[in-house]
N, C-alpha and C positions, 0 to 999 in steps of 0.2 A: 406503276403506282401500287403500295400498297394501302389496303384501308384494315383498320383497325377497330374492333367494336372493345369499347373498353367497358365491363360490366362491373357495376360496383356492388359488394354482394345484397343481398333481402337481409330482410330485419334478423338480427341476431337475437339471441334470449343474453340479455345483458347482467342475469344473475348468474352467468357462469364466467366468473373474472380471466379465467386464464386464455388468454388472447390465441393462441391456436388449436382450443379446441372447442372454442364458444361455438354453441350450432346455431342454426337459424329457430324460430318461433314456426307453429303454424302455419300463420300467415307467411313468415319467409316460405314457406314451403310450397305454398299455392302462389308466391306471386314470382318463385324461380319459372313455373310455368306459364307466365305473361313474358318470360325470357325469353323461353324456348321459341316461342307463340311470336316474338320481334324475329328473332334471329332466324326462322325456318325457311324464308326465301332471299338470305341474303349470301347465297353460295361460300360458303364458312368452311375454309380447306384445314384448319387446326383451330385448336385450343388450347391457350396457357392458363396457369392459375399460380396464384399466391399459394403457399403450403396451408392456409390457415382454413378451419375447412367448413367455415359459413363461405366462403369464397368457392370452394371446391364447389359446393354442397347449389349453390346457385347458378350454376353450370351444366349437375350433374345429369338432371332431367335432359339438355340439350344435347349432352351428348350421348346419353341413352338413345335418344329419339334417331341421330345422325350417325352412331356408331361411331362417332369421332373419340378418339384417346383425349383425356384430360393432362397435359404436358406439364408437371409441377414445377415449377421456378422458387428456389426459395428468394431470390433477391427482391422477388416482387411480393414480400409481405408487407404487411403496415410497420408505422411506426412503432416502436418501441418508447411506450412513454417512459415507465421506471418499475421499477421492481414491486411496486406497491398499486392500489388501485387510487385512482385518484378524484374527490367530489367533484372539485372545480374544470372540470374540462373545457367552459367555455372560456376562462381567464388566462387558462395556461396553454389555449390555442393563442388566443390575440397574443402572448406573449412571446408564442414562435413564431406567430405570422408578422411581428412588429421587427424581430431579429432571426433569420434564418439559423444562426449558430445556437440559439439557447437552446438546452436541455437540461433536465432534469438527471441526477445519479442515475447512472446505471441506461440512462436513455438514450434518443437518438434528437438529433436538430432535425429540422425540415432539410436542411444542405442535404445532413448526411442519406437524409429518406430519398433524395432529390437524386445524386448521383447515382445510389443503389440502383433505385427504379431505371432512370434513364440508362446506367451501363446496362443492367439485364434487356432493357427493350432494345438498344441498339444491339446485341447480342441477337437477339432475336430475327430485328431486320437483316442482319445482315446477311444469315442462313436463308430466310423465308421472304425473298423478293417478292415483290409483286402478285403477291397472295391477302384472299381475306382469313383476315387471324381474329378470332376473341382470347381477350383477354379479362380474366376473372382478378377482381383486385377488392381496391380498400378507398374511402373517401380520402383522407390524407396523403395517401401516397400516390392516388390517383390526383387529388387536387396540385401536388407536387410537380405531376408529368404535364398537367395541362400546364402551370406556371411558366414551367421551361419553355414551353414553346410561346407563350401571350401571358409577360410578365405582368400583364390589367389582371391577371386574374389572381386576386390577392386575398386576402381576412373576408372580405364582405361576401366573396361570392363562395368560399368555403363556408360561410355560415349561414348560406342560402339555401346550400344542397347535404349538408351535415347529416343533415335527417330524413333524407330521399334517397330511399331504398327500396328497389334496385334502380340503380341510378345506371343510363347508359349515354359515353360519350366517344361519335365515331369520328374518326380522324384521318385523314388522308395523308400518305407521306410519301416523297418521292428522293432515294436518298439521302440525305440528313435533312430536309426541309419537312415541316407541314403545310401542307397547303392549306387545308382548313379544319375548323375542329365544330361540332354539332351536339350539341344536347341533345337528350329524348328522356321523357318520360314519359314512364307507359303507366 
């Protein structure tokens, strides 16, 4: 079996629009250290991360502390909403989460966030059996991977956790199945 800590990153400073190299706040800062603080006796043989580097950057303390390498994935960054910054993020979510295919110019659908994520993870399992792995990610594209496996988890429960940060969801899988999937917030 492997389990999976999937960490969604700390607060980001959202006046820096350009989406990988927004850093986290402060507060992200001090509360990657309630990360580390989850993660420190949960015997954690690697680390992946999204390239975007409030993601990185929510990790980084834990693997200081464990001396573990931070393993960048780029498949496993966020969605690509569109070239521009956008006001309405909570209308032109319900409008992806009501149609997996929509996107915006230049963006991405939930599908396409959907497959990305999942081929990079099964990439992943398939190298690192039966290992515990963190993975450093994104609310969307995390909400994505949980979908795939417990398609109940839809619009309402993305706008539950939108703004829970750092958000951690640990998952157990054994070959292409999940066995179960678990919330935490710390």
């Amino acid at each position: 079996m492997t389990k999976i800590y999937f960490v969604r990153h700390a607060q980001p400073d959202f006046s820096i629009h350009d989406d990988r190299i927004r850093p986290l706040t402060g507060k992200g800062w001090q509360d990657s250290k309630k990360v580390t603080s989850f993660l420190a006796d949960k015997n954690v043989e690697m680390i992946f991360s999204s390239p975007y580097q409030r993601s990185v950057d929510t990790v980084r303390d834990f693997a200081d502390t464990t001396g573990l390498q931070i393993h960048i994935v780029d498949d496993l960054r966020e969605r690509k909403i569109t070239n521009a910054w956008i006001d309405d993020f909570e209308g032109y979510s319900k409008d992806q989460w009501s149609d997996f295919d929509y996107k915006l110019p230049e963006g991405e659908s939930l599908r396409e966030v959907q497959e990305r994520n999942i081929s990079a993870l099964n990439s992943i399992l398939k190298k690192h059996k039966n290992k515990v792995i963190v993975i450093a990610t994104h609310g969307t594209a995390l909400s994505t991977i949980i979908n795939y496996y417990n398609e109940s988890f839809t619009l309402e429960d993305f706008m539950r956790i939108k703004d829970v940060m750092p958000f951690i969801v640990e998952m157990e899988l054994k070959n292409d199945a999940c066995l179960s999937i678990s919330e935490i917030l710390l």
